[in-house]
N, C-alpha and C positions, 0 to 999 in steps of 0.2 A: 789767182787761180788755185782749186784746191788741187789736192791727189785724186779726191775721192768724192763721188755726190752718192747720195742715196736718195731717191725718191721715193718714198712714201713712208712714214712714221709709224706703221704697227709693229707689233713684234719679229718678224721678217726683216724691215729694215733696221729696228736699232740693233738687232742682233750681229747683224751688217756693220753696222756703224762703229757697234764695240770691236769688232774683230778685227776692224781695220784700225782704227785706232790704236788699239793695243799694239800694232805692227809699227808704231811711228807714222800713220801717216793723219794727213791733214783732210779732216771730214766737215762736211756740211751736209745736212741733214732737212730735206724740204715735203713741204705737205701743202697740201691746199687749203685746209681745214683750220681753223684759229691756236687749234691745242693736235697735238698726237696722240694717237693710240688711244682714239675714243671707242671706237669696237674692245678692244681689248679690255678699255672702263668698263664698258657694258657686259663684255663676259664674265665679268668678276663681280657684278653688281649681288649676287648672291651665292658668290662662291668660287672661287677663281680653281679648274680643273686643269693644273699644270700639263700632270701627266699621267700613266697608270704602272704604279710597281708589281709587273709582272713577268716571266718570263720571256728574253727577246726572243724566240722564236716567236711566242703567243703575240707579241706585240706588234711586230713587222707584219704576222698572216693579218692583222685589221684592215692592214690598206689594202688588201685583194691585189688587183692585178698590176697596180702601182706598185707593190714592196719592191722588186725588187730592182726598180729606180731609186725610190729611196733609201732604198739598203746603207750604201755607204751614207750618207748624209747621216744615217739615225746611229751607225756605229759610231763615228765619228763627235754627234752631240744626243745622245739620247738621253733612258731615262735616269739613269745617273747625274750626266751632264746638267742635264733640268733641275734634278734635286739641288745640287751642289750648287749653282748658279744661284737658285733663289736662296737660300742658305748665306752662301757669301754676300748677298745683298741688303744682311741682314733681317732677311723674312724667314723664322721656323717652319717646319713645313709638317704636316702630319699624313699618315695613309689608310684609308676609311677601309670600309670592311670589305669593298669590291676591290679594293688596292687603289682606288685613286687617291690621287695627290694635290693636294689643295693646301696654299698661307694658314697660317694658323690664325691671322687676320680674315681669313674666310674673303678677302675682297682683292682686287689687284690695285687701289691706291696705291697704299704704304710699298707696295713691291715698285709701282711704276716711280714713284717720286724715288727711289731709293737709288733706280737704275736710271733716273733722268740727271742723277747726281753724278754717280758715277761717270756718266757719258759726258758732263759738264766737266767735270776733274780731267777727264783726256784731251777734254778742247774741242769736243763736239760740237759743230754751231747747228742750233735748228733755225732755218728759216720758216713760218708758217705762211697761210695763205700765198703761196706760190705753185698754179695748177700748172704743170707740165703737158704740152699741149707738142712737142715732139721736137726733131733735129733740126739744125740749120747747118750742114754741111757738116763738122763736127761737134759746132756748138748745141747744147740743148736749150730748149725756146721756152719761156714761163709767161704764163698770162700774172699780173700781179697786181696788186693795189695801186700800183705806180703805172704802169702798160706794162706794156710787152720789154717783158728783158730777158739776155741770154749768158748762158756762163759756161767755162768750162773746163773741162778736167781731167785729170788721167786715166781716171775709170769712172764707172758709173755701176749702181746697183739700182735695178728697178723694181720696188718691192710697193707698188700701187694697191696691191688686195683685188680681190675676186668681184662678183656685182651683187653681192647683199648686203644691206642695210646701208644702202646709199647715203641717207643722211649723218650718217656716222662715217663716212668718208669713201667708203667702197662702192664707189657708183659705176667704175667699169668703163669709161669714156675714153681710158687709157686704149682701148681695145683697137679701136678704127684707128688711133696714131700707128701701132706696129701693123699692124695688118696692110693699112698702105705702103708700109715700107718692104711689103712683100715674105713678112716671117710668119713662116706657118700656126694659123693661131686658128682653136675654135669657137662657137656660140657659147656663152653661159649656159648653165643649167640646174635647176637645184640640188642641191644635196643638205641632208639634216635638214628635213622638211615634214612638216605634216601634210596631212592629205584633208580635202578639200569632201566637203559632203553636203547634198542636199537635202537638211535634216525636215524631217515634218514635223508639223506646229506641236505634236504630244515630248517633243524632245525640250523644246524651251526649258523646262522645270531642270533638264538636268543641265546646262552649259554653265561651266566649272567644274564640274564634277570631276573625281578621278578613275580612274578605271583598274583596282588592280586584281594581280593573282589572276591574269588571263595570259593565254600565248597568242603572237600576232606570227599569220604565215601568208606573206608572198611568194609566189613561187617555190623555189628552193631554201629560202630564206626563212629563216626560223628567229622571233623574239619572245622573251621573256620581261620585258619593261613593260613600266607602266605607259596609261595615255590620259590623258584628258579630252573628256567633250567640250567644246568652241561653239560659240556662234558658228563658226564657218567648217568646223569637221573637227578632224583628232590631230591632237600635238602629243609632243613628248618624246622621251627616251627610248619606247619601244616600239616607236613609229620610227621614228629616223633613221636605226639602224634596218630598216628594209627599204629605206630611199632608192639604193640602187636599182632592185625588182622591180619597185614601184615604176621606176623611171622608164624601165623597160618595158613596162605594161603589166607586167603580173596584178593577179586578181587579191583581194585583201580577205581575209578570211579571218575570224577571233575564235579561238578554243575560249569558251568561257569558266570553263570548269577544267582547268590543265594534270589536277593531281586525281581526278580521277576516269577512269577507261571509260568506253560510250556505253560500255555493257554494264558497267557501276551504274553509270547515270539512270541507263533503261533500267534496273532492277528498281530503284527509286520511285523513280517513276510509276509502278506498277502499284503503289499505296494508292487505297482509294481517294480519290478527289470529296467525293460529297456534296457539299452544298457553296465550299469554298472558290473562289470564283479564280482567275487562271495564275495573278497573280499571288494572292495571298498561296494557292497551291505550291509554285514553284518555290517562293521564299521558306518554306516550311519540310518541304520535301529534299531541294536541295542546297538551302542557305543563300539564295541568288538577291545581291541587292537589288532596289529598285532600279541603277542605274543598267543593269545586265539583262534584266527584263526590261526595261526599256526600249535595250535598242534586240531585242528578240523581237520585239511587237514593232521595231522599224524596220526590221529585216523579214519577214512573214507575220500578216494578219490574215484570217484569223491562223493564230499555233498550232500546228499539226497535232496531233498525239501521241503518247505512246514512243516505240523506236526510233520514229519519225525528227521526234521531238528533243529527243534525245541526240541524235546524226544533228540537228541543228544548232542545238548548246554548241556540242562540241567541234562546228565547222561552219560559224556562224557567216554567210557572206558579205562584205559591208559594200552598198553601193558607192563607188567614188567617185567625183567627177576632177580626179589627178592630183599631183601635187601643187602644193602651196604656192603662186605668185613668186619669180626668185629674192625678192626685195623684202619677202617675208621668212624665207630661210635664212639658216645661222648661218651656212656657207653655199658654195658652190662649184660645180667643176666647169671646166674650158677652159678658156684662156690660150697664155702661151704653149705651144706642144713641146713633147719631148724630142721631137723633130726638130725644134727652132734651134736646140740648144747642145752645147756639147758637155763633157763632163765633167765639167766644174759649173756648168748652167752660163756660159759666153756665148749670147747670140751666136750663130753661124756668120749671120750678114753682116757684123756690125760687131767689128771685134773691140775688145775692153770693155763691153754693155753688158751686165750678169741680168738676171733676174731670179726674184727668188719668193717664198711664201704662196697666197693666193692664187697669183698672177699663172701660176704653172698651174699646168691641168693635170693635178692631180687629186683623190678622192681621199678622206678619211669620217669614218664616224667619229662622235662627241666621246664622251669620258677621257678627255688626254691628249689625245691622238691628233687632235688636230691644230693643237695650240706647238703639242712638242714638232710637230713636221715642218711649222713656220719656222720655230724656232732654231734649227737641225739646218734647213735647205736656205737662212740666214746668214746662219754660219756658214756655211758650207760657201756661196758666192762672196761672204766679204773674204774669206780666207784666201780664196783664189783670185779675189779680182787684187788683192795683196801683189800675192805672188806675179801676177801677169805684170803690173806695174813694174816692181821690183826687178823684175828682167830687160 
């Protein structure tokens, strides 16, 4: 029997794994999945975004109305913590010009082998391909290559991941186990998603295309990232930080021309046209790629004129038909509530059971934020499921 199980192998659980460990105690480490912390591979596949070196007050307001649950968790491991960690695991780390924090390997290999070592030097044992499929009175129950086996131990940390990107291990199936056992838990739902568009046949020519030097506004939501046209609608950075409005239904709108007033635009506008036909006009008049005139002529055919025309640049409205499939977003909220758990993250129902990462429903945009919260509310459960043993 160990001290300690951790269920699920992304950065939530090892972080778990190392904490307890480093406490003396005796971990075993299970996933379903043949390898661990394959989302985590994939997030790093062109550039692994630690964290963001910026002000913690600025850093904490990201997570909106989540901070300030995770308040403690992120004082306790934040972006210090992050830096220093990767650092110690002998990964350089550098800070880009928005402040984020990426390997100076640009990838999370070398970081993850570095800290699959480490976890190996404390006596970390991973078991793979063992899907946790829920309790047997105190024992926890695994479907496995062998059947059905059960094991068990002094604490348990359940760090399973949210329901995106299923085939990389976060399928979400954990959901209906806790939920029968009556711990307050909600739906999935996207977050860091693009949004979903029924483009018409004149847009083909631009999917891939990038979109930048535009403002995206939801609601009260204001961005400044880029986006990309899709087959299936708009991705990117400055989509997903409006996921939450989107999710709530606000309407999508593009300033296409953000550095300049509508009344700049209208004065532009006011050069004669001629003989030049609507597009060659706008690209000349106001430097508009063809991917910006594009989607002006998927947004109103035929173009208004004049002020009209102008009001429309600059409050461009995109039809949507919602966000992206969740299987298609980077993350996701729902999960376990803050309700289930108390403040070390210990089930209520089911005491010595932490959970921590995904599985909690809690909300963060990409650049940092959502790698460091795993990492943070990790720690944060192995630390205390520590301490509850230890007493």
């Amino acid at each position: 029997m160990a001290d300690a199980l951790v269920i699920g192998g992304g950065p939530a659980g090892l972080m778990a794994a190392e904490v307890m460990a480093c406490q003396g105690l005796s971990v075993i480490v299970l996933d379903h999945k043949p390898t661990v912390a394959r989302k985590f591979l994939m997030a790093g596949k062109s550039g692994l975004n630690l964290t963001k070196d910026e002000d913690d007050r600025k850093f904490l307001a990201s997570y909106g109305p989540d901070a300030t649950w995770l308040a403690p968790m992120i004082a306790a491991f934040g972006v210090a913590e992050v830096m220093a960690w990767a650092e110690e695991l002998g990964q350089p780390i550098f800070t880009g010009s928005t402040g984020r924090v990426f390997p100076k390997a640009m990838k999370a290999s070398p970081l993850l082998r570095a800290w699959l070592a480490r976890l190996d030097t404390l006596g970390v044992v991973q078991q793979t391909g063992w899907r946790w499929t829920g309790w047997q009175a105190d024992d926890l129950v695994f479907q496995t290559p062998d059947g059905v086996q059960t094991l068990a131990a002094g604490v348990t940390v359940l760090a399973c991941g949210g329901g995106s990107w299923a085939r990389l291990g976060s399928d979400g199936q954990w959901l209906s186990v806790v939920e029968a056992e009556r711990h307050p838990v909600k739906p999935f739902a996207p977050s860091n998603s693009g949004v979903e568009v029924a483009w018409s046949e004149h847009m083909t020519r631009h999917f891939g295309a990038p979109l930048k030097n535009i403002r995206l506004l939801a609601g009260d939501a204001v961005s400044r990232g880029e986006a990309v046209i899709t087959k299936t609608g708009l991705e990117g950075g400055g989509i997903y930080q409006l996921t939450p409005a989107l999710r709530d239904g606000a309407r999508l709108t593009i300033d296409l021309l953000p550095d300049l007033s509508t009344d700049a635009v209208a004065g532009r506008l006011k050069k004669p046209r001629g003989k030049m036909s609507a597009g060659t006009y706008l690209r000349k008049a106001l430097k508009l790629d063809p991917v910006k005139i594009g989607l002006l002529n998927e947004g109103r055919r035929p173009l208004p004129q004049g002020d009209d025309l102008a009001h429309l640049i600059k409050s461009l409205p995109l039809a949507t038909r919602g966000l992206m499939p969740i299987d298609q977003s980077i993350s996701t909220i729902g999960g376990v509530t803050r309700a289930a758990v108390n403040n070390d993250l210990m089930l209520k129902g089911r005491p010595g059971t932490f959970v921590a990462g995904e599985m909690l429903d809690w909300d963060a945009p990409t650049g940092g934020y959502l790698i460091t919260a795993c990492l943070a509310s990790g720690a944060w459960a192995g630390a205390a499921a520590a301490r509850y043993l230890k007493r």
